[in-house]
PDB file with one MODEL, atoms N, CA, C and O in Angstrom:
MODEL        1
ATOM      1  N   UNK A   1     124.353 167.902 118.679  1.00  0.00           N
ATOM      2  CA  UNK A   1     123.040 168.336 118.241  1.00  0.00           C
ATOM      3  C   UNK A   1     122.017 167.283 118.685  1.00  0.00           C
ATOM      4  O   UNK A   1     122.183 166.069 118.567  1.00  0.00           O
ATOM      5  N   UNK A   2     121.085 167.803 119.137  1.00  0.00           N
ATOM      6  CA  UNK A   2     120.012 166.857 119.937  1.00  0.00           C
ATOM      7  C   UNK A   2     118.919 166.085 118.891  1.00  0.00           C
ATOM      8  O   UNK A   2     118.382 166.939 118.184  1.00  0.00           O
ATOM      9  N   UNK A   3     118.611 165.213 118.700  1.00  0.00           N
ATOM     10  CA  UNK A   3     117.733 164.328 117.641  1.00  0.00           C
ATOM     11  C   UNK A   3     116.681 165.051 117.507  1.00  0.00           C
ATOM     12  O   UNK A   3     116.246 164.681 116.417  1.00  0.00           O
ATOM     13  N   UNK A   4     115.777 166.080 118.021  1.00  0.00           N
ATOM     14  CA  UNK A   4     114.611 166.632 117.812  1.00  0.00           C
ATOM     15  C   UNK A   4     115.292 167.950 116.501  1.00  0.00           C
ATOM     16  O   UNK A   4     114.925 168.066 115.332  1.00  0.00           O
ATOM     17  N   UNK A   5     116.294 168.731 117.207  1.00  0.00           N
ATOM     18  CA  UNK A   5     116.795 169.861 116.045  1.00  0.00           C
ATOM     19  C   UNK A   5     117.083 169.046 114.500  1.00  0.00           C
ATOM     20  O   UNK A   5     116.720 169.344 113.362  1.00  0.00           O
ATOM     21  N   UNK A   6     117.922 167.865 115.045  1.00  0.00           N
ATOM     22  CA  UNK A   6     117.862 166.903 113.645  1.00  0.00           C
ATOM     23  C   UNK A   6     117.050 166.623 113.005  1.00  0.00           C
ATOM     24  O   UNK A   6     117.153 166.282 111.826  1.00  0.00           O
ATOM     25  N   UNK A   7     115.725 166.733 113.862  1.00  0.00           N
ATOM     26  CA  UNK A   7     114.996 166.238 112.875  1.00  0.00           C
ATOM     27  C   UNK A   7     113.910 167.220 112.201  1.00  0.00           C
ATOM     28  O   UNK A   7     113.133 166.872 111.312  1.00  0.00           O
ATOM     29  N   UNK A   8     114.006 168.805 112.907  1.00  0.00           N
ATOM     30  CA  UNK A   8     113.867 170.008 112.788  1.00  0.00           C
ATOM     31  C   UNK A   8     114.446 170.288 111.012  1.00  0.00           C
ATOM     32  O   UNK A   8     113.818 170.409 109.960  1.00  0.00           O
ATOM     33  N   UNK A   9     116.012 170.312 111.361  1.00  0.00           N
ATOM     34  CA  UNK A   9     116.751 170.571 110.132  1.00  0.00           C
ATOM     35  C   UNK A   9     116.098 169.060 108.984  1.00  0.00           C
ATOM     36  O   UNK A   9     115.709 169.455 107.885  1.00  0.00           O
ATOM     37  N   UNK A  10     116.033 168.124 109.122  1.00  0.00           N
ATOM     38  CA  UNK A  10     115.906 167.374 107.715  1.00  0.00           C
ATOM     39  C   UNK A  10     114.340 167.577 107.514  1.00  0.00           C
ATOM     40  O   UNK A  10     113.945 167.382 106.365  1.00  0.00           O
ATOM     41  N   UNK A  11     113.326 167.965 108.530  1.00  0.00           N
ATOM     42  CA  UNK A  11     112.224 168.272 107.814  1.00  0.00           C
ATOM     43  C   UNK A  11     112.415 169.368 107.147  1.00  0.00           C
ATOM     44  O   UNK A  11     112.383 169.255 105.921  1.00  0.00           O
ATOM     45  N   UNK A  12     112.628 170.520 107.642  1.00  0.00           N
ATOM     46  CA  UNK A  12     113.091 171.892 106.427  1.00  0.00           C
ATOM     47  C   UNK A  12     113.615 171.105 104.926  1.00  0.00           C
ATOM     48  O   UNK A  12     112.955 171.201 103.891  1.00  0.00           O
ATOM     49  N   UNK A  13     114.608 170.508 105.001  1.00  0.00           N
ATOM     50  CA  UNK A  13     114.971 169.643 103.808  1.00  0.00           C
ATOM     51  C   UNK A  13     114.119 169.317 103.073  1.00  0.00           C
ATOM     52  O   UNK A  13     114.196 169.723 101.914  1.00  0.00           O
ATOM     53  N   UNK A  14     113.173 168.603 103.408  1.00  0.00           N
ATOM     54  CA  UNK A  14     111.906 168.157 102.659  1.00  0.00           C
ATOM     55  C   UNK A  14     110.724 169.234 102.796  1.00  0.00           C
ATOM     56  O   UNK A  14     109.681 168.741 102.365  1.00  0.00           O
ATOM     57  N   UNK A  15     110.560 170.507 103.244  1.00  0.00           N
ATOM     58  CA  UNK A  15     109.474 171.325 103.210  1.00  0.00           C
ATOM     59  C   UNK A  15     108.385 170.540 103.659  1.00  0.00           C
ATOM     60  O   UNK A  15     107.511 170.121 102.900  1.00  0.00           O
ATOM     61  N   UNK A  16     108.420 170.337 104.861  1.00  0.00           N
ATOM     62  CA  UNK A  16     107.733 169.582 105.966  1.00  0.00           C
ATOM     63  C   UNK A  16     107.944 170.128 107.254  1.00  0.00           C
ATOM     64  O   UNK A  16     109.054 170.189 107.782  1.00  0.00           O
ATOM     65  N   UNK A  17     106.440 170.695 107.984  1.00  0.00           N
ATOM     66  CA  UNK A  17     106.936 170.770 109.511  1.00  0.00           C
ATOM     67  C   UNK A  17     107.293 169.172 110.259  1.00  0.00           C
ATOM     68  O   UNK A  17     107.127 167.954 110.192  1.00  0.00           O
ATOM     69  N   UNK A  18     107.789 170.088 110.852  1.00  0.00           N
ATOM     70  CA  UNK A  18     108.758 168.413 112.107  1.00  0.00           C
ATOM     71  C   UNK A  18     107.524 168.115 112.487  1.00  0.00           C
ATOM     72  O   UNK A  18     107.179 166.997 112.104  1.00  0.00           O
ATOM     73  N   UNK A  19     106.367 168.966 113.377  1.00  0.00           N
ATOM     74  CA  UNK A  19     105.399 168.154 113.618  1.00  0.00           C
ATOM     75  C   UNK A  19     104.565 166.905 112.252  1.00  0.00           C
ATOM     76  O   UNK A  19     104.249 165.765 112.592  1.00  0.00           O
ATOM     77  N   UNK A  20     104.404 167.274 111.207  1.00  0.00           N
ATOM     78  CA  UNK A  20     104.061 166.332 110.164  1.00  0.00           C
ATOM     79  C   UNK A  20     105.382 165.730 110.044  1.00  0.00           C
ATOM     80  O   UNK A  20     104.992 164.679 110.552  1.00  0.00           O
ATOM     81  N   UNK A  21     106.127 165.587 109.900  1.00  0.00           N
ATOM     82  CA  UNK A  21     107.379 165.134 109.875  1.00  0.00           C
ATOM     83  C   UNK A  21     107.613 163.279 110.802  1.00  0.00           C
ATOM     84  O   UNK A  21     107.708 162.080 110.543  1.00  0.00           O
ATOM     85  N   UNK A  22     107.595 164.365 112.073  1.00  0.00           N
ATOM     86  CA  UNK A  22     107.390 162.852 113.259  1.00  0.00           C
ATOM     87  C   UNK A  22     106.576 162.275 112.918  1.00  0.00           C
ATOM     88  O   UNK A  22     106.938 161.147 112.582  1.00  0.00           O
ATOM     89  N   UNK A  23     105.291 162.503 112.780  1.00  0.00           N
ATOM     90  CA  UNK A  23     103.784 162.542 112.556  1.00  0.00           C
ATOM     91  C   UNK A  23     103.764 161.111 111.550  1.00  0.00           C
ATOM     92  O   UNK A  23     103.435 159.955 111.817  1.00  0.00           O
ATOM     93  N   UNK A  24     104.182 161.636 110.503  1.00  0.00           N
ATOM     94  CA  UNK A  24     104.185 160.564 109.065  1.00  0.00           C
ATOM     95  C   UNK A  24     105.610 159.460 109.380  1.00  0.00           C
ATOM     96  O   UNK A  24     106.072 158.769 108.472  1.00  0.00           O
ATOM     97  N   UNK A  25     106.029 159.449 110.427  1.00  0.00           N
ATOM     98  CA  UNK A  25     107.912 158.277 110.580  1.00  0.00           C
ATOM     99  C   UNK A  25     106.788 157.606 112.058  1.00  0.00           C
ATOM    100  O   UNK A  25     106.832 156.468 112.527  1.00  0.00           O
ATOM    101  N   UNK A  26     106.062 158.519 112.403  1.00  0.00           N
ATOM    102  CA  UNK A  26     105.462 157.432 113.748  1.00  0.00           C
ATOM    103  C   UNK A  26     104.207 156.147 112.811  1.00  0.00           C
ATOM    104  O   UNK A  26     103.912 154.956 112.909  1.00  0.00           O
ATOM    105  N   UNK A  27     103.831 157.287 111.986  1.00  0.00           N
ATOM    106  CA  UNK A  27     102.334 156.015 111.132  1.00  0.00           C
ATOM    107  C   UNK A  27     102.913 155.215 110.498  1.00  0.00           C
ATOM    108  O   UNK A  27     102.484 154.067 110.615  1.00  0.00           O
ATOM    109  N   UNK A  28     103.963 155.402 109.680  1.00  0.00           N
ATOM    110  CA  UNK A  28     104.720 154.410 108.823  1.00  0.00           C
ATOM    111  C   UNK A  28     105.792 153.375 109.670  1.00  0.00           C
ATOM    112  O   UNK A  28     106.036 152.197 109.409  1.00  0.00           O
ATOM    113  N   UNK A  29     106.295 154.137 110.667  1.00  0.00           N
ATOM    114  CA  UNK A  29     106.391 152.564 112.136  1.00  0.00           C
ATOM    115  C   UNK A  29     105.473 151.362 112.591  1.00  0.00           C
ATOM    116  O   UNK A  29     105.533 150.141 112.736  1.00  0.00           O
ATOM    117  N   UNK A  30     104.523 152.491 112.740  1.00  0.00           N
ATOM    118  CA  UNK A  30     103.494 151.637 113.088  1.00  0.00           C
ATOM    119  C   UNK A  30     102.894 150.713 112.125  1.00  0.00           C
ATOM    120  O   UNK A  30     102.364 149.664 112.490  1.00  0.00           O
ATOM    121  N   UNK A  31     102.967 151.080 110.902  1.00  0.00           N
ATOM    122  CA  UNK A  31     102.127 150.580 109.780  1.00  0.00           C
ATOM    123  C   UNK A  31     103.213 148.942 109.515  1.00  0.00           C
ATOM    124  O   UNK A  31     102.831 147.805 109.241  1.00  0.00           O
ATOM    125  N   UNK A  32     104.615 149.479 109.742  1.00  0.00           N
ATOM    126  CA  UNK A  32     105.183 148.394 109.508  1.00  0.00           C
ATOM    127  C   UNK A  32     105.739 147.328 110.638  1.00  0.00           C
ATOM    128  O   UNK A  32     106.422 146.313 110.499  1.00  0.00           O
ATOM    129  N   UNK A  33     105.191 147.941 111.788  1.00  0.00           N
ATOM    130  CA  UNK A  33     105.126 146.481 112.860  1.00  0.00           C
ATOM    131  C   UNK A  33     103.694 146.321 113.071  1.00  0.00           C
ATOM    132  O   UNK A  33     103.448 145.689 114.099  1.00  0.00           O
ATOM    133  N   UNK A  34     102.976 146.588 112.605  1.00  0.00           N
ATOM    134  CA  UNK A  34     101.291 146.179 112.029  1.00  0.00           C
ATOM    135  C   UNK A  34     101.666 145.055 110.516  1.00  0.00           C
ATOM    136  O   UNK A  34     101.072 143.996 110.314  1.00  0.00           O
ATOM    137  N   UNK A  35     102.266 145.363 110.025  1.00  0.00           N
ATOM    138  CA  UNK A  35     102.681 144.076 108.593  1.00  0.00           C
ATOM    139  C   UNK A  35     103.639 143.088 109.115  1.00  0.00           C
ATOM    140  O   UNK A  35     103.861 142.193 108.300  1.00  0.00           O
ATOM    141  N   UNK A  36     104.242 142.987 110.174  1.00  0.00           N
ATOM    142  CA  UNK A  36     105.231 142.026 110.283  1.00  0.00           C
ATOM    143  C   UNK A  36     103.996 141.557 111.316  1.00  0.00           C
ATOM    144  O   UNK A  36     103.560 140.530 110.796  1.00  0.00           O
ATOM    145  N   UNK A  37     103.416 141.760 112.238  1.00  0.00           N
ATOM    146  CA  UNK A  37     102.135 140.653 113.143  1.00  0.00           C
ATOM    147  C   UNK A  37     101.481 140.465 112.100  1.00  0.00           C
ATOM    148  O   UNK A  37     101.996 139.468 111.595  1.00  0.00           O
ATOM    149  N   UNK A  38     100.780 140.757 111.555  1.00  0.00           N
ATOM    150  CA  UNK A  38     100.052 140.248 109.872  1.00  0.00           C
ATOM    151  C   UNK A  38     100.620 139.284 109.554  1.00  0.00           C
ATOM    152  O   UNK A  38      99.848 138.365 109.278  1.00  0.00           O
ATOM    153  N   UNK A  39     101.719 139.036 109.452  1.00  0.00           N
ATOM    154  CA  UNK A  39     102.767 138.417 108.732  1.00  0.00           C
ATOM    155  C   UNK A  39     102.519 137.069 109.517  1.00  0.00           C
ATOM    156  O   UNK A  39     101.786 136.198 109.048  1.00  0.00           O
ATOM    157  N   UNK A  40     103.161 136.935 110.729  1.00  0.00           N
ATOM    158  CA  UNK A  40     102.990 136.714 111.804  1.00  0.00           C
ATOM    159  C   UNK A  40     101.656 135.956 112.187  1.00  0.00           C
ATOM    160  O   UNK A  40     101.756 135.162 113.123  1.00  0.00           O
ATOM    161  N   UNK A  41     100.367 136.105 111.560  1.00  0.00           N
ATOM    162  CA  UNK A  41      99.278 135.922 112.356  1.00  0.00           C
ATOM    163  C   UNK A  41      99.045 135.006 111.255  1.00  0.00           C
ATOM    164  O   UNK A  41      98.462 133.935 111.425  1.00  0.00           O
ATOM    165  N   UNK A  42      99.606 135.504 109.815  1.00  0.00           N
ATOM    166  CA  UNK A  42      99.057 134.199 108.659  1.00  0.00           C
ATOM    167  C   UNK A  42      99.770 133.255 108.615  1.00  0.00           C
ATOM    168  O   UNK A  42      99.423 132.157 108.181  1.00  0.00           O
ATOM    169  N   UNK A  43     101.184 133.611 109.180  1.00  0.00           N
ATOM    170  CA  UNK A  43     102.143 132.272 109.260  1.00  0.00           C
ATOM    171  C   UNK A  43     101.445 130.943 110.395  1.00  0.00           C
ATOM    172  O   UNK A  43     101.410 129.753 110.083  1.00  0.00           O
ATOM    173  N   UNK A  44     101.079 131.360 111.355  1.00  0.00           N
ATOM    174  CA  UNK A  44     100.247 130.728 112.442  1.00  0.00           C
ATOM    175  C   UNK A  44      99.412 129.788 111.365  1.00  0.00           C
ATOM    176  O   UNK A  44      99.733 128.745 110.795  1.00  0.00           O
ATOM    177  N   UNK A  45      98.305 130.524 111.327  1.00  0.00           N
ATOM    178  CA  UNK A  45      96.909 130.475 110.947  1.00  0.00           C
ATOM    179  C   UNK A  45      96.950 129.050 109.666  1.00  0.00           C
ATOM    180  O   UNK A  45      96.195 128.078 109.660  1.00  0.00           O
ATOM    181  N   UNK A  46      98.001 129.331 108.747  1.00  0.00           N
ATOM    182  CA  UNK A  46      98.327 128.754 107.625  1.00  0.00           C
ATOM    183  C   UNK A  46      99.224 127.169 107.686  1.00  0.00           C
ATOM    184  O   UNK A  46      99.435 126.247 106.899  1.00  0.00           O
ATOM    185  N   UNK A  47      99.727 127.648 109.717  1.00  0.00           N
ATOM    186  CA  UNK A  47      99.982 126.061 109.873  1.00  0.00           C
ATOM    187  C   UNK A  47      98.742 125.185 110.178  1.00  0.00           C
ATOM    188  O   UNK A  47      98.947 123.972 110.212  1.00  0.00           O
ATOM    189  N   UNK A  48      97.840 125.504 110.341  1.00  0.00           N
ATOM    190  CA  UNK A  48      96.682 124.799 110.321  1.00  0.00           C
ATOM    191  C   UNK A  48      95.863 124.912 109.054  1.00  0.00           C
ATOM    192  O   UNK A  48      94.851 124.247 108.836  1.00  0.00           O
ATOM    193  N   UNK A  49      96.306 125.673 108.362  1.00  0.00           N
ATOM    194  CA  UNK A  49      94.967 126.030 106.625  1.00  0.00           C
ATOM    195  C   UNK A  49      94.071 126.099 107.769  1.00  0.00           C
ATOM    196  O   UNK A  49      93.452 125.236 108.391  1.00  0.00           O
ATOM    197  N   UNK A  50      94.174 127.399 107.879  1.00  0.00           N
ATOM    198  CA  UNK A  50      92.780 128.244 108.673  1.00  0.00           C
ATOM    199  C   UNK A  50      93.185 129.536 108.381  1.00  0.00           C
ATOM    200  O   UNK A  50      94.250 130.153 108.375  1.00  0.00           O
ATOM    201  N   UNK A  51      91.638 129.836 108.061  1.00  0.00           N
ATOM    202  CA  UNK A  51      91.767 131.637 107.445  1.00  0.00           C
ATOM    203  C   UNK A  51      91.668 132.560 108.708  1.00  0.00           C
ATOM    204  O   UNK A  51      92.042 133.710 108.474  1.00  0.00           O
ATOM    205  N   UNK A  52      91.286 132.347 109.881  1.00  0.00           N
ATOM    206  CA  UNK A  52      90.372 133.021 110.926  1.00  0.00           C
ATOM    207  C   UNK A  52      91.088 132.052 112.094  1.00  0.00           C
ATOM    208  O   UNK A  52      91.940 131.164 112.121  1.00  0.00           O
ATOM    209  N   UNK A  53      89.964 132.977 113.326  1.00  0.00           N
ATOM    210  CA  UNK A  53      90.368 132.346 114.783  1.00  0.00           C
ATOM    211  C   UNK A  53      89.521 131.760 114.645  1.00  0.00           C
ATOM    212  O   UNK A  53      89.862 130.578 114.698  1.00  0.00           O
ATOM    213  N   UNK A  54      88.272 131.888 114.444  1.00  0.00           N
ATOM    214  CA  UNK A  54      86.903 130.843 114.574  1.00  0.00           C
ATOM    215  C   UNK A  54      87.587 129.642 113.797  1.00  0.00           C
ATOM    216  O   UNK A  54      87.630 128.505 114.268  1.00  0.00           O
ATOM    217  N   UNK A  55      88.012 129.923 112.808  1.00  0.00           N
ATOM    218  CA  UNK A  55      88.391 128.287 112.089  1.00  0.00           C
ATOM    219  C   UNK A  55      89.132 127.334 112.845  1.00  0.00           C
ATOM    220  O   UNK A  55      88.784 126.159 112.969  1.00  0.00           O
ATOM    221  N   UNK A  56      90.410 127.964 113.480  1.00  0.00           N
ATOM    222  CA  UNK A  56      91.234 127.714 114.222  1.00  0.00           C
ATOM    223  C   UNK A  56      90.591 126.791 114.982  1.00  0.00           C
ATOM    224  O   UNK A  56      90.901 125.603 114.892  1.00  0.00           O
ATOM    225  N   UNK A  57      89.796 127.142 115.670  1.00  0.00           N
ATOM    226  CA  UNK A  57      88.824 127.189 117.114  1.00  0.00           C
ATOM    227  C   UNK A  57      88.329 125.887 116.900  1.00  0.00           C
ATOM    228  O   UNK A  57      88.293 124.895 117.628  1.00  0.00           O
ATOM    229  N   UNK A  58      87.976 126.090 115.809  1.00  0.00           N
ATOM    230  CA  UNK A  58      86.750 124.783 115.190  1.00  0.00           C
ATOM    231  C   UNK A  58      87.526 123.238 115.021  1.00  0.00           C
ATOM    232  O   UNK A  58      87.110 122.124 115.340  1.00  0.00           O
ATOM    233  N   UNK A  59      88.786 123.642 114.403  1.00  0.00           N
ATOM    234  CA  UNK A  59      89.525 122.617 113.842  1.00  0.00           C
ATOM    235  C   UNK A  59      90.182 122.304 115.331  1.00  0.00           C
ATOM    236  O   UNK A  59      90.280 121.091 115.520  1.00  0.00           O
ATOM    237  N   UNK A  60      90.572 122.978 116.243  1.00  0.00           N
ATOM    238  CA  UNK A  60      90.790 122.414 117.566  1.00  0.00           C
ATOM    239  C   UNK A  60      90.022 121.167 117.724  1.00  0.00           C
ATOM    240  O   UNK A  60      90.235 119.955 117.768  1.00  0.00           O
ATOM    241  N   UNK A  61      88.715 122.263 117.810  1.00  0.00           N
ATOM    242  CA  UNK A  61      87.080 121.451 118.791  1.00  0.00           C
ATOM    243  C   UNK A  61      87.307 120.318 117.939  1.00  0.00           C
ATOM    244  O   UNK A  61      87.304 119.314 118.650  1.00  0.00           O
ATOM    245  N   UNK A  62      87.535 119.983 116.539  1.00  0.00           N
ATOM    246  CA  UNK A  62      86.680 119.049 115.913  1.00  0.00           C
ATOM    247  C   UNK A  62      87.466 118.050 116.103  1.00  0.00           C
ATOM    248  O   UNK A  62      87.055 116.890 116.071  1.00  0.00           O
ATOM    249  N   UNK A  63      89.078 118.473 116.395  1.00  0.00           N
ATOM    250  CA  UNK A  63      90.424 117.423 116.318  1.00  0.00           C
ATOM    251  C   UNK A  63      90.934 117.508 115.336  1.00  0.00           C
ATOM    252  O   UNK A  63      92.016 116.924 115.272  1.00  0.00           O
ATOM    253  N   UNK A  64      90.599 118.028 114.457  1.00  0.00           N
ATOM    254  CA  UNK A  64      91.309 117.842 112.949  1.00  0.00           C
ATOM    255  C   UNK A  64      92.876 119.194 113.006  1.00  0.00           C
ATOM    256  O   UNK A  64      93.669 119.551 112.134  1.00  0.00           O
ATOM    257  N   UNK A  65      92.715 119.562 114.387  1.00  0.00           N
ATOM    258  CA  UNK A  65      94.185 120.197 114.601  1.00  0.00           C
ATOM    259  C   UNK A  65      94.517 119.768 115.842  1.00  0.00           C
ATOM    260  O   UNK A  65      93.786 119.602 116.818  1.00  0.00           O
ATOM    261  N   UNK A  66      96.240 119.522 115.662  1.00  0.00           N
ATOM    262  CA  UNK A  66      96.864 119.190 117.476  1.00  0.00           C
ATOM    263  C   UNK A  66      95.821 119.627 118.657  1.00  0.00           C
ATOM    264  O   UNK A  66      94.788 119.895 118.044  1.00  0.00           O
ATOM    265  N   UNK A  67      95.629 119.793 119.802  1.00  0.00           N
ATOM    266  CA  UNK A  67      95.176 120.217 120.676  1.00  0.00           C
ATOM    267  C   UNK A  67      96.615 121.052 121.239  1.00  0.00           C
ATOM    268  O   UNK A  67      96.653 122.150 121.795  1.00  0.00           O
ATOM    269  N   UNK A  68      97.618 120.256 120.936  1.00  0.00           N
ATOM    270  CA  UNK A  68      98.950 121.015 121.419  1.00  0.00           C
ATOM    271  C   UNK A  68     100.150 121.081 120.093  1.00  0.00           C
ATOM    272  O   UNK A  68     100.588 120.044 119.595  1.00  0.00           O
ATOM    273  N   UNK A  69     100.507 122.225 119.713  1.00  0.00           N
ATOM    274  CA  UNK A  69     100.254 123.456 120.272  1.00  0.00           C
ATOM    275  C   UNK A  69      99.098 124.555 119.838  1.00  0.00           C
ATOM    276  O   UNK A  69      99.002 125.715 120.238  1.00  0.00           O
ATOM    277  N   UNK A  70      98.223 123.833 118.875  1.00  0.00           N
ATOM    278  CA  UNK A  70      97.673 124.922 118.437  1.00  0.00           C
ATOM    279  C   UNK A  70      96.605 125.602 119.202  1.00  0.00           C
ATOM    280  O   UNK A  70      96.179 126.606 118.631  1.00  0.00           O
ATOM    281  N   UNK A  71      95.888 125.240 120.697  1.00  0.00           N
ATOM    282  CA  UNK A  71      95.856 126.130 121.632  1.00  0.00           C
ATOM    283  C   UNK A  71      96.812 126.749 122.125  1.00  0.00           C
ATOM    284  O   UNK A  71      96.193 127.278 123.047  1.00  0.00           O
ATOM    285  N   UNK A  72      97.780 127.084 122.234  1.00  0.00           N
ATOM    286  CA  UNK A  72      98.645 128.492 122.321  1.00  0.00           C
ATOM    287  C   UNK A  72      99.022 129.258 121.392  1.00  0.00           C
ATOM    288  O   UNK A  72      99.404 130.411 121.591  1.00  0.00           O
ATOM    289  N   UNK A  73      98.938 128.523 119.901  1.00  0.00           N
ATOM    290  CA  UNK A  73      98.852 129.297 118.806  1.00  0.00           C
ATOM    291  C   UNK A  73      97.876 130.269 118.579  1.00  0.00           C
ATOM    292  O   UNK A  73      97.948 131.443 118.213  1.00  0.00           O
ATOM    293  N   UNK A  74      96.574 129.236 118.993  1.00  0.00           N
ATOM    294  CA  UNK A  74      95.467 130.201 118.849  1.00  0.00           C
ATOM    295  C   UNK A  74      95.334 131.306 119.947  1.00  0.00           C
ATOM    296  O   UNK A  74      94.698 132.289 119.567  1.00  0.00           O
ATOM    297  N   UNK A  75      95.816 131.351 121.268  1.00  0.00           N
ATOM    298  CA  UNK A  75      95.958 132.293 122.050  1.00  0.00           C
ATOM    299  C   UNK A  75      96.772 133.800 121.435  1.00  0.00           C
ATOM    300  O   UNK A  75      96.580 135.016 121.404  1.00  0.00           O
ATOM    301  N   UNK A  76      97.810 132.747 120.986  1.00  0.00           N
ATOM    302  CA  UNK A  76      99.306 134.085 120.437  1.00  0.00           C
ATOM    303  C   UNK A  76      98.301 134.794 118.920  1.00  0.00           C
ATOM    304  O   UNK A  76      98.255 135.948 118.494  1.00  0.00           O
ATOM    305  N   UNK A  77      97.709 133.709 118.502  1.00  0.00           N
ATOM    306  CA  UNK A  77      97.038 134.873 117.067  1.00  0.00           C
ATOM    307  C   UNK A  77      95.973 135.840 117.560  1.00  0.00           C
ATOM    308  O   UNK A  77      95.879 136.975 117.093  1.00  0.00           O
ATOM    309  N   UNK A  78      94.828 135.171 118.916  1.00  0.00           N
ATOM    310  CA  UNK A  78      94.040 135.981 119.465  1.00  0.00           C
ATOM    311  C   UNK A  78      95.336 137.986 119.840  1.00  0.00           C
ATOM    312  O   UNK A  78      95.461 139.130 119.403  1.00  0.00           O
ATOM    313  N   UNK A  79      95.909 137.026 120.923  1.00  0.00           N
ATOM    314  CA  UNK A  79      97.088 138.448 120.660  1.00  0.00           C
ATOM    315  C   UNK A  79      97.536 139.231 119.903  1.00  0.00           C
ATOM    316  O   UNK A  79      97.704 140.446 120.005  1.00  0.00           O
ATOM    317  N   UNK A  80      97.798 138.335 118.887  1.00  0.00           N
ATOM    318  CA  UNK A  80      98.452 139.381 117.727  1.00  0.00           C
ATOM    319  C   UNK A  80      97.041 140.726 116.650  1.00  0.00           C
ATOM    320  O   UNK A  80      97.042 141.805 116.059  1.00  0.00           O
ATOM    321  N   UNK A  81      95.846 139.295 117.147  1.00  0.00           N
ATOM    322  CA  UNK A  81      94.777 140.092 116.439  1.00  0.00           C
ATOM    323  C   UNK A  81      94.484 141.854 116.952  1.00  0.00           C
ATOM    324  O   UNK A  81      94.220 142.869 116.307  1.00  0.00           O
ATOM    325  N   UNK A  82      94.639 141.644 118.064  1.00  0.00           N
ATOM    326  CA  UNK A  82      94.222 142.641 119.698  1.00  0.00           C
ATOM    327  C   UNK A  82      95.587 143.764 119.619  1.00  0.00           C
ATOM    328  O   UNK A  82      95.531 144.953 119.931  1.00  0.00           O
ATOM    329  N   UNK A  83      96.771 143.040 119.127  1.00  0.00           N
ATOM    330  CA  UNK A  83      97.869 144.319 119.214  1.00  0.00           C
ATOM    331  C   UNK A  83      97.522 145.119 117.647  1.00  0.00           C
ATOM    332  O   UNK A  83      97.457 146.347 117.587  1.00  0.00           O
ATOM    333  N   UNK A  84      97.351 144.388 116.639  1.00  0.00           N
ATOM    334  CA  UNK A  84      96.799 145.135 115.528  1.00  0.00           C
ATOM    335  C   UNK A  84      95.798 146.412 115.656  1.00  0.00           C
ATOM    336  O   UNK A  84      95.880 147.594 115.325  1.00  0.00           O
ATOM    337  N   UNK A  85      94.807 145.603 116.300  1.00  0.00           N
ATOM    338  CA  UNK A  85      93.924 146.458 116.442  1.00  0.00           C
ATOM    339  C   UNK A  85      94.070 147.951 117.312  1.00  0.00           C
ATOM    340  O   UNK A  85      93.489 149.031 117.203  1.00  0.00           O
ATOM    341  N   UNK A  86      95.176 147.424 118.251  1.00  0.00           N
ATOM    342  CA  UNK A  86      95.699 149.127 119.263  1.00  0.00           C
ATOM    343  C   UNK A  86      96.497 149.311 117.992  1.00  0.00           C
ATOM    344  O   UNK A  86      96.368 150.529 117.865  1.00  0.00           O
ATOM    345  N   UNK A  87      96.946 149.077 117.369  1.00  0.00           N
ATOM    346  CA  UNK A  87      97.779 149.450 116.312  1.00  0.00           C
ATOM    347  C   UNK A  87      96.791 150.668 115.270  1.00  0.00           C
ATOM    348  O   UNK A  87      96.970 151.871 115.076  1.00  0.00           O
ATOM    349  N   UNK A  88      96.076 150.023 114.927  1.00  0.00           N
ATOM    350  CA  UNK A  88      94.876 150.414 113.984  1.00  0.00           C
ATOM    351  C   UNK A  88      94.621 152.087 114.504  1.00  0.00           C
ATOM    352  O   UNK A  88      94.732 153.168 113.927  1.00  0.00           O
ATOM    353  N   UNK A  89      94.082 151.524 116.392  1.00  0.00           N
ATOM    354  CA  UNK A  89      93.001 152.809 117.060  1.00  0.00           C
ATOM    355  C   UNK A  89      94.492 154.183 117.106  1.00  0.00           C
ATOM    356  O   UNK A  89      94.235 155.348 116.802  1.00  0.00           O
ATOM    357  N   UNK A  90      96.077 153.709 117.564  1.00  0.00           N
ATOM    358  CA  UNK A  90      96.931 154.753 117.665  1.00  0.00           C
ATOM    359  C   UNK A  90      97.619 155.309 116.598  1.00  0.00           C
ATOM    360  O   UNK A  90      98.563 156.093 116.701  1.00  0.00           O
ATOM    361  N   UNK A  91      96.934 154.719 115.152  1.00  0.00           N
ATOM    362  CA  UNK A  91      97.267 155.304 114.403  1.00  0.00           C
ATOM    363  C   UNK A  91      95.736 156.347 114.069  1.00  0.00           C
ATOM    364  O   UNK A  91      95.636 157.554 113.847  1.00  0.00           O
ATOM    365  N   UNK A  92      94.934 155.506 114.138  1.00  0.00           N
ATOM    366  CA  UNK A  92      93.301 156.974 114.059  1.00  0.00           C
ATOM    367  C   UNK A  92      93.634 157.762 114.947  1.00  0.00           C
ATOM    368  O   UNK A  92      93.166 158.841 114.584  1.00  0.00           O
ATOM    369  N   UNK A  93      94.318 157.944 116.188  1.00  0.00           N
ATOM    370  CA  UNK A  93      94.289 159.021 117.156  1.00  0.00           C
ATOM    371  C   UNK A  93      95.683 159.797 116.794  1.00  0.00           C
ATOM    372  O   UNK A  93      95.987 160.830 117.391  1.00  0.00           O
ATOM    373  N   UNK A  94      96.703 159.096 115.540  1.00  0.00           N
ATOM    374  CA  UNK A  94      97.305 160.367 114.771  1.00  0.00           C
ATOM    375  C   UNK A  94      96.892 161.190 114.169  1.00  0.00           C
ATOM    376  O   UNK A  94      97.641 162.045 113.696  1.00  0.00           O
TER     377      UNK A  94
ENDMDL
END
C-alpha cells in the first residue's frame, strides 16, 4: 500500500480530508524545526547574554565579545534568523 492511500485511510479515521490532513503534519513539521532553530538561535545568542543580532554586533564592535568565534556565530544566528523567517512565509502560503 502506497503512503499517500495510508494516509487517505488514517485521515478517514480521524474525519479529516487527506488534503487537511497533509496540510496540518506539513505546519506542525514546520512549526517544529522552526522551535528547534529558536532553540538554536537563543543557545548562540545567550553565549554572549545578547538578546538580538544588533546586540551581538555591538558587543563584537565594542570587544566585550571574542571577535572569534562570535563572528561566525553571529553569521550562523543571522542564518538561522532568515531560515525562520522562510519558515514563517511557507507556512502563510499553507
Amino acid at each position: 500500500m502506497s503512503a499517500l492511500s495510508q494516509v487517505e485511510k488514517i485521515s478517514e479515521k480521524y474525519s479529516v480530508s487527506a488534503e487537511e490532513f497533509i496540510r496540518s503534519s506539513v505546519i506542525t513539521n514546520l512549526r517544529e524545526k522552526q522551535r528547534l532553530l529558536q532553540i538554536e538561535r537563543f543557545e548562540i545568542l545567550a553565549r554572549y547574554q545578547a538578546s538580538n543580532v544588533e546586540e551581538l554586533n555591538h558587543k563584537i564592535t565594542e570587544g566585550t565579545a571574542p571577535e572569534h568565534p562570535a563572528w561566525e556565530d553571529l553569521i550562523e544566528v543571522k542564518n538561522i534568523e532568515q531560515e525562520i523567517s522562510e519558515i514563517e512565509n511557507d507556512i502563510g502560503a499553507l
